[in-house]
N, C-alpha and C positions, 0 to 999 in steps of 0.2 A: 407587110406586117407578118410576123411570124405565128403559127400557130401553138395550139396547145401540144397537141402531137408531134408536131416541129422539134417543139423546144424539149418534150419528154422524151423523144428520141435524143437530140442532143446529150441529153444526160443520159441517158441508158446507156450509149455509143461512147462517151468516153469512162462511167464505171467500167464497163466488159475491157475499153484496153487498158485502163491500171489494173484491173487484178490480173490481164495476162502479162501486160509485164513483172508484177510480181512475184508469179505464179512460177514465169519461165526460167529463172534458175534454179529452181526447186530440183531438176533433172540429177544435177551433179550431186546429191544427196541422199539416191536411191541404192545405192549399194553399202550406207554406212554401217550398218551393222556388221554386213561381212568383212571391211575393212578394219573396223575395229578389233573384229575376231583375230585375224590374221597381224595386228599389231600386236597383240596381248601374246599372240603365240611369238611374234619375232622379237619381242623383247624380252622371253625366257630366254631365247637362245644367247648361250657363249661362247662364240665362235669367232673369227676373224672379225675385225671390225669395218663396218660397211662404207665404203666408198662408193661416189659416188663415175661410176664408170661410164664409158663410151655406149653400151647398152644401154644406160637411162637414159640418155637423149633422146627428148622430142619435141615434135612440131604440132603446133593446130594450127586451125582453121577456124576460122569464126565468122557469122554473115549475121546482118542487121537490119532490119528496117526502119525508118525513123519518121517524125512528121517534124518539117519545117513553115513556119510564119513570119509575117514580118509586123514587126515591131515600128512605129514612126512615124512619120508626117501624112504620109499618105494612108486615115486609118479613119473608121466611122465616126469619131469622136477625138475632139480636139484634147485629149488627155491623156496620161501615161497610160500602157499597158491595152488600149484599146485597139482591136482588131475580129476579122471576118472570117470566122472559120469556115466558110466556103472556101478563103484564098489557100488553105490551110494545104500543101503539097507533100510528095513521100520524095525522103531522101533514102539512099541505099546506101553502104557500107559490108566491107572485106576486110578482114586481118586474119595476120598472117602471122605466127610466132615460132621462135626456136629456143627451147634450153639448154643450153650448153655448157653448165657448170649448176654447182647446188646451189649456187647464190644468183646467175647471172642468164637472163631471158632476154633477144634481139624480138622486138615485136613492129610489124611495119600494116599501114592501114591506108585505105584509100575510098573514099567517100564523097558521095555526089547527093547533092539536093539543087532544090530550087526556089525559090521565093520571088512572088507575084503581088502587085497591087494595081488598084486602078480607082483613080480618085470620080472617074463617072460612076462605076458601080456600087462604091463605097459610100460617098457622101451625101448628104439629102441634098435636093434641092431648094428647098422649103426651109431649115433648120437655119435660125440666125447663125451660127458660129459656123456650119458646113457650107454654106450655099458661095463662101470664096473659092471652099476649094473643089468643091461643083464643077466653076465655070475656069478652075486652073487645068481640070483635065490634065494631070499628071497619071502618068502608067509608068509601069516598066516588068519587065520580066528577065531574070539572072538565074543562068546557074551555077553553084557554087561548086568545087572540085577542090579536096583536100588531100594530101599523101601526106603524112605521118608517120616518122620512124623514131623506135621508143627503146632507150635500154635502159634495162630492170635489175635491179642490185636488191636482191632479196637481204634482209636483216640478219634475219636468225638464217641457219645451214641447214636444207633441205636433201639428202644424201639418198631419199627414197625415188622412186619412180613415182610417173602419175596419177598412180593407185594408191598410196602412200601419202599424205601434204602434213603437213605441221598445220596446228590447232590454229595457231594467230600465225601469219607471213605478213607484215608490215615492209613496204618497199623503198625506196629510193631512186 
């Protein structure tokens, strides 16, 4: 049986990771003012008209951490959406991107998790609806492995460098 402190940790442990995942793009936002400044001055200018050249080419990088579960038959409670966040595993994640046109982004990604259950640890023994799958002792343990390659057709024409982005970019 789980505790009070158990459970108030529980909740404490997953508010801290939603505001840091909401937190964490925030980063890309810290120099807007000066970008702005330097827009307001590039759009006085009357000069040639800007292309988008071999110079604004570029690539990132990007890494991720993720939590994977599982979802299903083998879970504390015989009903949807029910599961053990002890079995709760990290999956990791790499992408990799290139811009190559104002419109047109290659992005390729490779990601690994894992997902765990175990109908001994999981189910009561005791519990009229659990105590079948008690004595089914089902387990398993998978890991999952995905590469993903993604091309990006941006809407509107993006002719600036990555210092630069248009207000709304809707993709394809």
């Amino acid at each position: 049986m789980r505790t009070k402190k158990g459970m108030r940790f529980i909740k404490v442990s997953i508010i801290l990771l939603l505001v840091a995942m909401l937190v964490a793009p925030a980063d890309a936002q810290i120099n807007r003012r000066k970008v702005k400044k330097n827009n307001r001055a590039m759009a006085k200018y009357r000069g040639k008209k800007n292309r988008f050249t071999k110079q604004k080419r570029y690539s990132y990088l990007a890494f991720s951490v993720n939590a994977n579960n599982y979802l299903g038959d083998i879970a504390p409670k015989a009903k949807w959406g029910s599961t053990k966040l002890a079995f709760t595993r990290p999956g990791f994640s790499a992408t990799y991107g290139y811009r190559f046109g104002p419109r047109y982004t290659l992005r390729g990604s490779l990601s690994w998790g894992r997902l765990q259950s175990d109908d001994y640890k999981v189910a009561d023994p005791n519990g009229e609806n659990s105590k079948y799958r008690y004595v089914r002792n089902a387990s398993f343990r998978n890991d999952i492995w995905e590469l993903s390659a993604v091309a990006v057709f941006d809407l509107f024409k993006n002719e600036g460098s990555y210092l630069s982005r248009v207000n709304i970019t809707p993709y394809a």
